[in-house]
Structure formats: structure tokens, C-alpha cells
C-alpha positions in Angstrom: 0.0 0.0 0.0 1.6 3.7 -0.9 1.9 5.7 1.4 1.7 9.9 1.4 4.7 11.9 2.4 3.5 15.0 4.2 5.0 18.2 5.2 4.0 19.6 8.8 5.4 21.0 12.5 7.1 18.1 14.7 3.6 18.9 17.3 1.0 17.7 14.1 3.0 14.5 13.7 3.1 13.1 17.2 -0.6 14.0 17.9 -2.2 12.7 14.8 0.1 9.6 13.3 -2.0 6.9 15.0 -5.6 8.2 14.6 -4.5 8.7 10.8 -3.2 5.2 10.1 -6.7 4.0 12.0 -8.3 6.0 10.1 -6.6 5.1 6.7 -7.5 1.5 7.7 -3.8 0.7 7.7 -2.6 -2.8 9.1 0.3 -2.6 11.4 3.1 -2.7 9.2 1.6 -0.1 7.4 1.3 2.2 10.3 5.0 1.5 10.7 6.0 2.7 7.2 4.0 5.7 7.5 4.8 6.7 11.4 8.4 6.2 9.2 7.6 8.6 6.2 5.6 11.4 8.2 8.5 11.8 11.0 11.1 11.9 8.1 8.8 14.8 6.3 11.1 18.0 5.4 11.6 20.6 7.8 11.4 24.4 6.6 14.1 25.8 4.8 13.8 29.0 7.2 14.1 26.7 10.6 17.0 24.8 8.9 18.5 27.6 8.3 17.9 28.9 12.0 19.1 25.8 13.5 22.5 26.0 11.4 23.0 29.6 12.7 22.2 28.7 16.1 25.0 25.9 15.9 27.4 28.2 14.2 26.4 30.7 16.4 27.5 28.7 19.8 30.8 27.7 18.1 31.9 31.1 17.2 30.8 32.2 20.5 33.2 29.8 22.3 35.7 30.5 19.9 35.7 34.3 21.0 35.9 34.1 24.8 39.1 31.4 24.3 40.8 34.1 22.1 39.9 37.0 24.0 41.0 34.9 27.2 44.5 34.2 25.9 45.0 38.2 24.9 44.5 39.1 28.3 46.9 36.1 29.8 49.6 37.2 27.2 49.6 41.0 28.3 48.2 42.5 31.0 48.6 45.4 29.8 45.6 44.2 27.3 42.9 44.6 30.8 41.6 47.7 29.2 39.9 45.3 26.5 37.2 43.5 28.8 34.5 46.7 27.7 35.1 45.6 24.3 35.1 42.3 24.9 31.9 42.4 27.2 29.9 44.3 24.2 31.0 41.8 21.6 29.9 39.3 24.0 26.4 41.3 24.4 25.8 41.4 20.7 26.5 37.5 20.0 23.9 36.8 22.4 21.1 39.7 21.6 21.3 37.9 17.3 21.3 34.5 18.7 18.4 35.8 21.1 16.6 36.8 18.2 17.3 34.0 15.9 15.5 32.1 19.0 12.8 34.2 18.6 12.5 33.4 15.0 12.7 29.9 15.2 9.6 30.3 17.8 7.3 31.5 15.1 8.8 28.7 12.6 6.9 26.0 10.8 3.1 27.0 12.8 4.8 26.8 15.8 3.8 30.3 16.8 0.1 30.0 15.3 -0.2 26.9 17.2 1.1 28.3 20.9 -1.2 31.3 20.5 -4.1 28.8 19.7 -3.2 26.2 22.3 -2.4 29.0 25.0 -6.2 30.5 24.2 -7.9 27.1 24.2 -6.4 26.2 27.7 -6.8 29.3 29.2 -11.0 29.6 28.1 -11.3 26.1 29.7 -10.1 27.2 32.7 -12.2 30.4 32.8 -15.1 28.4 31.7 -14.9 26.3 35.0 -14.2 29.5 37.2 -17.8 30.8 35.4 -20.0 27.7 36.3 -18.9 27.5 39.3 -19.5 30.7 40.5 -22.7 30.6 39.0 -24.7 28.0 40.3 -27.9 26.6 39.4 -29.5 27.2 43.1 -27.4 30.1 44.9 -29.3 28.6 48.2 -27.9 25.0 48.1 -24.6 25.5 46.5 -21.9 24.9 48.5 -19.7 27.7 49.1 -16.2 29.2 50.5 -16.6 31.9 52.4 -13.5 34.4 51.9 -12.9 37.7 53.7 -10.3 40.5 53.0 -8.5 41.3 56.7 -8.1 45.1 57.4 -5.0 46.7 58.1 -3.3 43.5 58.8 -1.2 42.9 55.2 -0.6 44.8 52.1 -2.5 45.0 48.8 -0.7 42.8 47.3 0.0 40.4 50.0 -4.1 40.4 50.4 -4.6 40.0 46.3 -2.8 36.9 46.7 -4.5 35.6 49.5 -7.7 35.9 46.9 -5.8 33.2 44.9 -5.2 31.0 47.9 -9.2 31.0 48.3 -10.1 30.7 44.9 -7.6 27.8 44.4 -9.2 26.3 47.7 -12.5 26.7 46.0 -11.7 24.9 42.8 -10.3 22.2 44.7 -13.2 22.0 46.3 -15.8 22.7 44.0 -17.7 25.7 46.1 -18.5 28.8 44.6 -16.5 31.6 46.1 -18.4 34.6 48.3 -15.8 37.0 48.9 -16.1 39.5 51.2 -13.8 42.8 50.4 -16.2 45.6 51.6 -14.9 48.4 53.4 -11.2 47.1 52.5 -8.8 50.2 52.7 -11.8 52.6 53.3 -13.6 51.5 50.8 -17.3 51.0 50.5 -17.8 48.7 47.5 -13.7 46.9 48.3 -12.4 45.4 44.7 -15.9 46.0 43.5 -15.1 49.6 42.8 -12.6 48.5 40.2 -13.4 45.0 39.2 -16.5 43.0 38.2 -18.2 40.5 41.0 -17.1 36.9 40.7 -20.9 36.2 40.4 -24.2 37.9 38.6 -25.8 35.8 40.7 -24.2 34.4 43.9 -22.5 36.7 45.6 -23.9 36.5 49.2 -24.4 33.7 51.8 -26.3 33.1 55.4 -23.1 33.6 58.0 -24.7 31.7 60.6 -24.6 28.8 58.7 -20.9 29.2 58.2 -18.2 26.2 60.0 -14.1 26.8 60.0 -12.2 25.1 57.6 -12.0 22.8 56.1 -15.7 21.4 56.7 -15.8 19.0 54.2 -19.7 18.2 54.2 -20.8 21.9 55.3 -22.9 23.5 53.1 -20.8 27.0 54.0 -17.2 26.9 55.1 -14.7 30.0 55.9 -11.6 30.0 54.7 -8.8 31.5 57.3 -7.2 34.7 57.1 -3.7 33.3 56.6 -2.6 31.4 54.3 -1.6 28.5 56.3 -5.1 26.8 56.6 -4.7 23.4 58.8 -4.4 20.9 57.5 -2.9 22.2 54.2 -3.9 20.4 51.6 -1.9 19.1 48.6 -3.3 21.2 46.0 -2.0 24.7 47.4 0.9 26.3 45.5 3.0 24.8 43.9 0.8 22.6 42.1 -1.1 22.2 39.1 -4.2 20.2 38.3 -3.2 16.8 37.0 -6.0 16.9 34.0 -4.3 20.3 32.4 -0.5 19.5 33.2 0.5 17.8 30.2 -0.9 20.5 27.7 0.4 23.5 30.1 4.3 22.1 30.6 4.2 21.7 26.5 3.1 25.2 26.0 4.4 27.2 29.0 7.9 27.9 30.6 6.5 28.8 33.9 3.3 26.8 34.5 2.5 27.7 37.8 2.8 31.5 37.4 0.4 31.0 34.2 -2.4 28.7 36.8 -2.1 31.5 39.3 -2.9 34.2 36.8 -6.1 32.5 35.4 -7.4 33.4 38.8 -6.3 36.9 38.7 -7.4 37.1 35.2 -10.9 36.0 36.1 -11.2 38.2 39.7 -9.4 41.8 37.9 -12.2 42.2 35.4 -12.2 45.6 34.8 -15.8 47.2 35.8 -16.7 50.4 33.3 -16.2 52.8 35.3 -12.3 51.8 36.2 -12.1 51.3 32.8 -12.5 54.3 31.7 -10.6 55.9 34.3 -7.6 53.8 33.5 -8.5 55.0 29.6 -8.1 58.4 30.3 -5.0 57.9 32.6 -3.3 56.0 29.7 -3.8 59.3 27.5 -2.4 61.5 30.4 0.2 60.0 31.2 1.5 58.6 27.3 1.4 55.4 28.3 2.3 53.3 24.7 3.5 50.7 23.7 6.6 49.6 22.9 7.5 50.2 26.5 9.2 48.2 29.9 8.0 48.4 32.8 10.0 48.8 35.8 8.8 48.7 39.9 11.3 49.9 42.6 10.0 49.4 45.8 12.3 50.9 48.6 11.0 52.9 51.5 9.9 49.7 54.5 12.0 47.2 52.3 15.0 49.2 53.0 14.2 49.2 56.6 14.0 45.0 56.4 17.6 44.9 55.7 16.6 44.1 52.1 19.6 44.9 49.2 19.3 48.0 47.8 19.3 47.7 44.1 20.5 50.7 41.9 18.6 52.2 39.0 21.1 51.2 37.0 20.6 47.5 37.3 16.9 48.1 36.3 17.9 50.5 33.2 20.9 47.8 32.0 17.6 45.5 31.8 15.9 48.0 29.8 18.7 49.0 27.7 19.0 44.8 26.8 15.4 44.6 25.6 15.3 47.9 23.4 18.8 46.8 21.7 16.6 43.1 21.3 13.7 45.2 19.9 15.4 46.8 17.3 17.0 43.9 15.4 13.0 43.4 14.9 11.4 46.7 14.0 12.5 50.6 14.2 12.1 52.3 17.8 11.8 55.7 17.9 11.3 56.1 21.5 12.6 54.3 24.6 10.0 54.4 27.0 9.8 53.4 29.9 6.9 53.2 32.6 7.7 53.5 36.4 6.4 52.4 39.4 8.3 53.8 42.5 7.3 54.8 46.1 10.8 56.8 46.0 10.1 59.7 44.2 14.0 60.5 43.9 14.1 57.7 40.8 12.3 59.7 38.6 14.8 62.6 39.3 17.8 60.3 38.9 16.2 58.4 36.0 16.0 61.8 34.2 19.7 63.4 35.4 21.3 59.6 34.1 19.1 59.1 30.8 18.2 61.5 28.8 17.5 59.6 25.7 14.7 57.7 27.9 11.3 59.1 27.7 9.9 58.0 31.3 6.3 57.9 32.3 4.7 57.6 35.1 2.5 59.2 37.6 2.9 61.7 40.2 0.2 61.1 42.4 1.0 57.4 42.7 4.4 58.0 43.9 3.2 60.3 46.5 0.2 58.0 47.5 3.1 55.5 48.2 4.4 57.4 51.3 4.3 55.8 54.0 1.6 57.8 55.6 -0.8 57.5 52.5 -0.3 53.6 52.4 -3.3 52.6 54.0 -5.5 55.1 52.1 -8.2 54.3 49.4 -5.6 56.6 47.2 -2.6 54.6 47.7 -5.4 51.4 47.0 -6.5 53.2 43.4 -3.1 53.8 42.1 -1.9 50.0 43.1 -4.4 49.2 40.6 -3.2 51.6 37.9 0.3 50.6 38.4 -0.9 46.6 38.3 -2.8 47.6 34.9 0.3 49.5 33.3 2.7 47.4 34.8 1.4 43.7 33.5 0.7 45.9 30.3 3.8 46.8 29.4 6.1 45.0 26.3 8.9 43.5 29.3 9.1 43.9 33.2 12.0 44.5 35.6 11.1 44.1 39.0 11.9 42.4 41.9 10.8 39.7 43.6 10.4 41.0 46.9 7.5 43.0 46.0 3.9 41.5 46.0 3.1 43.7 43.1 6.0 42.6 41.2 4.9 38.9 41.6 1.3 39.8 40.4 2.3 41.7 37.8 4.2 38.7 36.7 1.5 36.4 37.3 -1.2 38.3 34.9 1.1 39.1 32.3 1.0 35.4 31.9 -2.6 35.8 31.2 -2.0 37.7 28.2 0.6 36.3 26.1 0.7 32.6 25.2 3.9 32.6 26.7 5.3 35.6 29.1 7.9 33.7 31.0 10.8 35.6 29.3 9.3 38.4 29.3 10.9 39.8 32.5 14.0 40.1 33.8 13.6 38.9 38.0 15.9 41.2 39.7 17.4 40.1 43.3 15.8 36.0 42.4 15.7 35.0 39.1 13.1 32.9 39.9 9.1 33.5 40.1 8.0 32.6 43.5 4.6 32.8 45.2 3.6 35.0 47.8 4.7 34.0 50.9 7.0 30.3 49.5 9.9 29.7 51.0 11.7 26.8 49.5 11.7 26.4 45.8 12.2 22.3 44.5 14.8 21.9 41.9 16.1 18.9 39.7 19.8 18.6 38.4 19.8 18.2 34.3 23.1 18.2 34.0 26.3 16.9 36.5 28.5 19.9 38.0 31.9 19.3 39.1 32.6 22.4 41.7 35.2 25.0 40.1 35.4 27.2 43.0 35.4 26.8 46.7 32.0 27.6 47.4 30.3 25.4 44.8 28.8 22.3 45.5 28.7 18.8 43.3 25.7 18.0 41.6 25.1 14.5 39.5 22.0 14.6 37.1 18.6 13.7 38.9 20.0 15.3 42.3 17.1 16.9 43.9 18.3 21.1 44.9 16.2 23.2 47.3 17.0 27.0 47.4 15.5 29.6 50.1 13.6 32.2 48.7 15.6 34.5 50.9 19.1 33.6 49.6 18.8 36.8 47.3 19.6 38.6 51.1 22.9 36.3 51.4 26.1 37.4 50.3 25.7 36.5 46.6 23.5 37.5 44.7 25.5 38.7 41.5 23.4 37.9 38.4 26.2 35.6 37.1 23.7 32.5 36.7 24.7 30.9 40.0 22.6 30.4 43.1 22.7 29.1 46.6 21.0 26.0 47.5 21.5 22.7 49.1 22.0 19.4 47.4 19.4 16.9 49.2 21.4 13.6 47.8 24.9 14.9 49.0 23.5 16.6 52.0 25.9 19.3 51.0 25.0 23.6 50.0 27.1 26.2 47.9 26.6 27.8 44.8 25.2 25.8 41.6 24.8 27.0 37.9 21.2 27.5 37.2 21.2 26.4 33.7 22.1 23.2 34.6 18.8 22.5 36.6 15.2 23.0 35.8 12.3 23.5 38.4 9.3 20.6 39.5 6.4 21.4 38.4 4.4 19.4 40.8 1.4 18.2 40.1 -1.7 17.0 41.7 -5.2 15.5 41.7 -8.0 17.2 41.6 -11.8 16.7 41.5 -13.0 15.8 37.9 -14.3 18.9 35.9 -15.8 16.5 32.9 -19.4 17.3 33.8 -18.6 21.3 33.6 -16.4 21.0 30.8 -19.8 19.5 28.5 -21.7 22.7 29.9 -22.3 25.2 27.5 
């Protein structure tokens, strides 16, 4: 029997070979021959070519630094050099960057991320919207989830929304949150955002038991985010039924689950739309642009590093030289978010050719003395909008606001993950984690004193606090502790790659057939 030789991406091949031989009414050998003639089909000349220039690429690279290396051992006198040899360096990188970017788009790959990304994302939203509207309001079973006062910051409490609605999901309840009066507010998130339900959005307290209540028709969840006992499911997971299609498409899985939330509780109501419409005009807020957060003031006081301006605009300076091997820019522009109002000052003083925007009344709002105000709470929510809107982000991870900025972003790209540059950590971590999981790719033999050994499949924790530890250079090293050698130090990063764990949870088959 002939068989046809087709052309198409790697991703069409592996999904549809067997259903297409069944289909074909092939017999077994014949599936063979044509599993044999569809994963030999011809690649693209343009991702051939990209994959040759990547090669080449690598091998010039190398090439360079153990030249350059032996000028500077031969002379010293040749020390000067390193600037030059630093921005030769710099531009390797930024064209292979961008043949990278190229090869993304190859071959459908791009059409079919976009695609994929929107599919998985509407499947998730769809679940959020049946659950949180019920058939019968009165006998759905619900998680009660109330915003706390003065006792944690915006940001620290817009994450504890995601704790709930996780819990929720897990659960299967429809969420009643409770945000009124929040930061002297009357109507809490609902003067910015849309309720989570048209129809559902209220419950009889007395009813209500503590967590976890598993048969309870009502049950509260706890102001912390260390509800006993903790169940499996809370960060870092990911449902089992979506983790297969999510680790294909996305680099940072869990920061894309964690923004469905967020992109299903921040839907903007009309009225902060339009305000945010006309801030956008007021302050020139277009794109292409980066957005940058320095948070300072009661970091500081924590005995947090301070990190220069500089470091942020080296970021900033990277992704415009990226930008424009791709199209003309005609204006650097950068957004800020600062409760230091001495940045913008020294942002203007240092770069000139920048055209910074950003808005005076948020800065000010930020004081210390303003922070608890339903001011300080407005701008947050401009900054969040402008912030996650921005082309690339350069933050830090200390800062709620930077993590949920992150977190949404991933919302509205199909994948986001490199688009920001993690300042301090270069790592996304949720609020309030303190160990991050690694696994060894690759085997390390120590170079220096302070590195440790690693053999492929060794299992590395790092603190989310080692950013406050002596190093914390961005040289691609880390500090963590090898759990099969019982030994810490310093490891290269690329030769690991984070557990995405993942875990059960109840089916949604019955919601995903609802219209």
C-alpha cells in the first residue's frame, strides 16, 4: 500500500500519526512505514536555516571568549579590553536571542502556541464561570473568603484571593468573597473590578463552620494562608487533567495557573475602565515600552539589598537593543512604578535619551503615611494595569506587586515567562514560599570553593531568601543545598530545571460538557 509523504510541524505529527493510520485502515506494518515517512517529512528551509545559525552561532561564541581569554593572559597590559570584549559578547547573544525568537514562530509553531495558550486558558475560565454561578445560589456549597483590614498589604491580600479561589476549585464551592470596606472603601475590589458572580455573591453567616468542613454546606476559609491541615493542592501545584498540555506550552506553569485566577477576579468594571483609559492618555502610556517597579522605602528598613537604577535600566537597555533587530524604535520608553520619588529625578539626570512615564500622584500615595488610604489602593491598581501591560518587566521579587504583575502578564501572552528580567531571584516565586524544589539536568563538578557537586537527577532546594545572602551577582549561579549529597554552595542555574508538581483534583468533565 503507498503511502503519502506529508509536510507539517514536529507537534501535528506526534498527535495525529495513530488516529491517521486507524483511520486510513492501515494494518500494522503499514502504520509503521507511514509513522516512518511522516517523521522523516522535510523541515522548513527558514528553521533549517535557524538551526545551522544557532550551531554556528555557539561555536563562534566559544571561539571568541578562548581568544579573547589568551590576549588578556599574554599582556596584562591588554585589561583595558574587557569593555570591548563584554559588548562583543552582548551582541552574539542579543542575534542569537533573536534567531531564537525566529525559530519560535517557525513552521506553525507560533500559530499553534497562540491557539493552544487560548484554548487552555477559556477552559479554565469556563470552570471559574460555572462554578461561580450556580444553578441554586441557596444550596450551592460555598467558601466563604474575607479580605482582613490593616493587617497585610494589597498585594499580600490580592494573593491571599488566589489561595481562596484555588481552595475553591479544589473543592468545587462557589466563592463569596467578602472585600467591603477594605482600605476605606465602600464597595472593596468592587469599585474596580466586576463581581465573581451575577448571581451568587452573598451567603447566610450563621450557617458558616471553619475550615476545612468538608460536608458543610458553608465553610470559611482562614485569614492566613496557612489553613490546617494544608492540603496538597496549594501552591505549587497544578491540576493533573491540564498539566500535560500547560508544561508543553508554557515555561512557567505555575505563574500561568495562578494568573487564570487573577485574570478571572481583575475584570475591569466600566467605570475603572474608563478611568484607567483616560490615565493612559495623560500620562502617554504606549507601547513599545518596559515596565520597571522599585520598591524601597519599608523594604529598605527590612535589611533588604538595595538595588540601583542602574541595574533596572541595564535591563531596559537589553530589551530595546533586542527590539530593534526586529522593527525601528523611535522612542525608549519606559513606565515607572516607584514609592521613592528620587528615581524619577535620577532616571531623568542619568538618561536623557529615555522618555519615562509615570505618575505623580501614585508616587506620592506611596508614602508611608498615605499607604493605608483608598488613594494609595487606586493607584496599586493603575500601576498593576500599566505594569502587566507593558512589552517587558523589571522588578523584583520581593515586592507583591511585582509577583502579580508577573503572574497576569501570563494571562495575556501565550507565553510571558521571558518576558521579564527577575531582579534580586531569578526565579518567580509565590507569595509567601519559601523553599523552591529543583532537579539537576546536567552533573556539576565544583570550580570554585564555594560550589557544590551535583550529578544529574540530584534533587536542589534554594530559600527564597538567599537573594539577602552574600551573593546575589546575576552571574547565573545560586545558593542552594543538594538533598542527595546533604551538602549547600553555589550551583549553575542552567544546569537545573524546576518541579512542576502536580496533583489530583476533582474531575471537571461534567462542567467541561456545559455550554
Amino acid at each position: 500500500m503507498s503511502v503519502f509523504r506529508a509536510r507539517c510541524p514536529v507537534w501535528c505529527v506526534r498527535r495525529g500519526i495513530h488516529l491517521l493510520a486507524i483511520a486510513a485502515g492501515f494494518s500494522k506494518d503499514d502504520e509503521v512505514q507511514t509513522r516512518n515517512e511522516l517523521t522523516c517529512a522535510e523541515p522548513s528551509k527558514e528553521s533549517e536555516a535557524l538551526l545551522r545559525g544557532l550551531q554556528s552561532d555557539n561555536r563562534l561564541l566559544w571561539g571568541y571568549v578562548k581568544a579573547q581569554r589568551r590576549l588578556l593572559d599574554n599582556d596584562p597590559k591588554n585589561a583595558d579590553q574587557v569593555d570591548g570584549i563584554l559588548e562583543n559578547l552582548s551582541q552574539y547573544l542579543r542575534i542569537t536571542r533573536h534567531k531564537l525568537d525566529l525559530l519560535r514562530e517557525a513552521d506553525g509553531r507560533g500559530a499553534w502556541r497562540r491557539q493552544e495558550a487560548g484554548d487552555l486558558s477559556e477552559l479554565v475560565q469556563h470552570r471559574l464561570r460555572v462554578l461561580q454561578h450556580p444553578e441554586d445560589c441557596n444550596s450551592a456549597r460555598k467558601l466563604y473568603c474575607k479580605f482582613s483590614g490593616w493587617s497585610r498589604g494589597i498585594g499580600s491580600q490580592l494573593h491571599h484571593l488566589t489561595f481562596c479561589f484555588v481552595a475553591a476549585y479544589a473543592t468545587q464551592r462557589t466563592l463569596i468573597l467578602d472585600t467591603e470596606g477594605w482600605y476605606n472603601t465602600s464597595r472593596g475590589l468592587d469599585e474596580f473590578f466586576l463581581p465573581l458572580s451575577n448571581s451568587c455573591t452573598s451567603a447566610n453567616l450563621s450557617e458558616m463552620v471553619p475550615w476545612p468542613g468538608t460536608d458543610s454546606l458553608l465553610v470559611e476559609f482562614p485569614a492566613n494562608d496557612y489553613p490546617q491541615p494544608f492540603p496538597p493542592y496549594f501552591p505549587r501545584s497544578v491540576p493533573k487533567d491540564i498539566s500535560e498540555r500547560l508544561a508543553r506550552l508554557h515555561g512557567d506553569p505555575f505563574a500561568w495557573w495562578v494568573g487564570q485566577f487573577f485574570q478571572y477576579a481583575m475584570r475591569m468594571n466600566s467605570h475603572f475602565e474608563e478611568y484607567i483609559r483616560n490615565l493612559a492618555l495623560q500620562i502617554g502610556f504606549e507601547r513599545p515600552i518596559v515596565g520597571i517597579q522599585i520598591r524601597r522605602t519599608d523594604k529598605m528598613t527590612n535589611g533588604l539589598t538595595f538595588i540601583p537604577l542602574k541595574t533596572f535600566m541595564d535591563a531596559v537597555a537589553e530589551f530595546y537593543d533586542d527590539l530593534e533587530l526586529r522593527q525601528k524604535v523611535r522612542t525608549r520608553r519606559v513606565f515607572v512604578a516607584t514609592d521613592d520619588p528620587s528615581v524619577i529625578k535620577e532616571a531623568k539626570e542619568k538618561y536623557p535619551d529615555y522618555q519615562f512615564v509615570y505618575m505623580e500622584e501614585s508616587i506620592a500615595s506611596a508614602d508611608m503615611q498615605m499607604r493605608r488610604s483608598d488613594v494609595n489602593l487606586r493607584y496599586y491598581m493603575a500601576d498593576t494595569y500599566f505594569l502587566s501591560r507593558s512589552s517587558y518587566l523589571v522588578c523584583t521579587m520581593t515586592s507583591n506587586l511585582c509577583r502579580l504583575t508577573y503572574e497576569i502578564m501570563q494571562t495575556l501572552h501565550d507565553d510571558a515567562a521571558a518576558m521579564a528580567k527577575m531582579l534580586e531571584l531569578p526565579l518567580h516565586h509565590m507569595h509567601r514560599e519559601k523553599v523552591r524544589l529543583l532537579q539537576a539536568q546536567f552533573s556539576h563538578t565544583p570550580l570554585r570553593r564555594d560550589e557544590m557537586a551535583m550529578e544529574a537527577g540530584d534533587l536542589i532546594t534554594v530559600k527564597i531568601r538567599s537573594y539577602s545572602t552574600k551573593h546575589y551577582d546575576d552571574d547565573g549561579f545560586l545558593t542552594g543545598t543538594n538533598l542527595n549529597r546533604s551538602k549547600g554552595g553555589l550551583f549553575p542555574l542552567y544546569k537545573t530545571t524546576p518541579l512542576l508538581r502536580v496533583e489530583e483534583f476533582p474531575s471537571y468533565d461534567h462542567i467541561d460538557r456545559m455550554k
